[in-house]
C-alpha positions as CSV (number, residue, x, y, z in Angstrom):
1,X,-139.4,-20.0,-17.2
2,X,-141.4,-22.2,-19.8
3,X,-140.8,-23.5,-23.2
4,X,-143.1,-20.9,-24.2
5,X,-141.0,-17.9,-22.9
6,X,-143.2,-16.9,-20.1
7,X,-141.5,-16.2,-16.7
8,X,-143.7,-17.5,-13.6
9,X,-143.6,-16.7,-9.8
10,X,-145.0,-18.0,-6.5
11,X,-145.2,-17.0,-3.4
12,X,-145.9,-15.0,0.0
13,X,-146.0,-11.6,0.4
14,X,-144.9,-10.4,4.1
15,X,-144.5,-7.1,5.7
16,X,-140.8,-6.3,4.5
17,X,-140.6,-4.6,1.4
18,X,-137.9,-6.9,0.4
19,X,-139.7,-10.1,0.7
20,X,-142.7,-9.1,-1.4
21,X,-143.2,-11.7,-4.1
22,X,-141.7,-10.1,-7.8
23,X,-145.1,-10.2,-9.5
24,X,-146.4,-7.6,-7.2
25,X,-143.1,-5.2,-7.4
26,X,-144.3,-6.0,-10.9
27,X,-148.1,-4.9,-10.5
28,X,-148.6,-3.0,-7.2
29,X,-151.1,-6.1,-6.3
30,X,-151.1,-6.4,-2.4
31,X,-152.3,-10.2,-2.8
32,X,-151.1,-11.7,0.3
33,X,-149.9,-15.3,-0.9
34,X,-149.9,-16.6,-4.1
35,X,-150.1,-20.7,-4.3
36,X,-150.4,-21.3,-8.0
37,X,-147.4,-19.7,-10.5
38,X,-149.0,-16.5,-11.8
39,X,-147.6,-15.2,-15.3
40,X,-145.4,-11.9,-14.9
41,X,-146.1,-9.5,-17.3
42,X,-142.6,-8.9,-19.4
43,X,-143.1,-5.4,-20.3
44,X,-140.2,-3.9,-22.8
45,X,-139.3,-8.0,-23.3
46,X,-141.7,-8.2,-25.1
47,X,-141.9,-10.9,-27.6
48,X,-137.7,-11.0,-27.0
49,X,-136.8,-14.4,-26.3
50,X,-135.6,-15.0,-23.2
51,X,-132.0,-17.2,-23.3
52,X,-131.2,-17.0,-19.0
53,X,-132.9,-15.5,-15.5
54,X,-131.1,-15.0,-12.2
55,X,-133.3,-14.1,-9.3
56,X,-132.3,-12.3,-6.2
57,X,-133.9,-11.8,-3.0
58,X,-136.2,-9.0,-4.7
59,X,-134.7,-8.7,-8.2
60,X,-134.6,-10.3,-11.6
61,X,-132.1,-10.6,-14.0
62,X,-133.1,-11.6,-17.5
63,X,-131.1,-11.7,-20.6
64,X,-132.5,-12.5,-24.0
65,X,-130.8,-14.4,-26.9
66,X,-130.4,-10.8,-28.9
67,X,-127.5,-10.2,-26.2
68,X,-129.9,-7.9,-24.2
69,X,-130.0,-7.6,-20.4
70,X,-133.1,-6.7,-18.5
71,X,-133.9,-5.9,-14.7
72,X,-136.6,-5.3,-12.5
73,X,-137.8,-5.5,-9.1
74,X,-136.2,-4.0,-5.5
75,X,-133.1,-2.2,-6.2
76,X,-132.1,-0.4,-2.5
77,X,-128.2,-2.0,-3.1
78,X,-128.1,-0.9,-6.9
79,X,-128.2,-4.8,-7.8
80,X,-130.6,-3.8,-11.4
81,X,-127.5,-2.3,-12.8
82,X,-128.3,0.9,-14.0
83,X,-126.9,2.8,-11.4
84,X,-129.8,4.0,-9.6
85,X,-131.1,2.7,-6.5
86,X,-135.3,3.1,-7.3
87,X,-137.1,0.1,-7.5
88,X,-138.8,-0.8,-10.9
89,X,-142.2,-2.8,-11.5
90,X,-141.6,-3.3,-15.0
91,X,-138.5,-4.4,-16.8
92,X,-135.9,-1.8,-17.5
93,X,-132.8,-2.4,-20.5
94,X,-129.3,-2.5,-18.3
95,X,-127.1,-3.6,-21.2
C-alpha cells in the first residue's frame, strides 16, 4: 500500500488457479508475469481510506479507517468472509 492509498501487486501468474497474481482475479487479464507493481483497481473502496491489508495465498483482506472490511480474490475455503465459496474480482463489503 502507498501513502496515497493505492494497493499495488507483483508477480507471476502459473497454471494453478490459486497462484494467479490478485490483480488478474481482479481484471480477468491473463498477463503471464508482472515485474513492475501494477495498481489494483479498488472497486466499492473507493475513495475509503484504507487503515490495514492482509494477503493470503489468493485473497485480500482490507479494512478501511470507517471500521469497514473488504475482500476479494480466490475464495474455494470461504476465507472472504461472507459465507460463500465464489471467487470475486472486485472488492466485496464482509463487515
Amino acid at each position: 500500500m502507498t501513502s496515497t492509498n493505492k494497493i499495488l501487486t507483483w508477480g507471476t501468474i502459473v497454471k494453478s488457479y490459486a497462484s494467479r497474481s490478485l490483480y488478474d482475479y481482479v481484471t480477468g487479464s491473463t498477463n503471464p508475469v508482472y515485474t513492475t507493481p501494477i495498481e489494483m483497481p479498488k472497486g466499492i473502496i473507493g475513495s475509503r481510506i484504507i487503515d490495514k491489508i492482509v494477503m493470503g495465498g489468493s485473497h485480500v483482506i482490507v479494512t478501511t479507517t470507517d471500521k469497514l472490511m473488504f475482500s476479494f480474490g480466490g475464495n474455494t475455503y470461504g476465507q472472504l468472509g461472507d459465507g460463500t465459496t465464489g471467487k470475486f474480482y472486485t472488492a466485496i463489503l464482509t463487515l
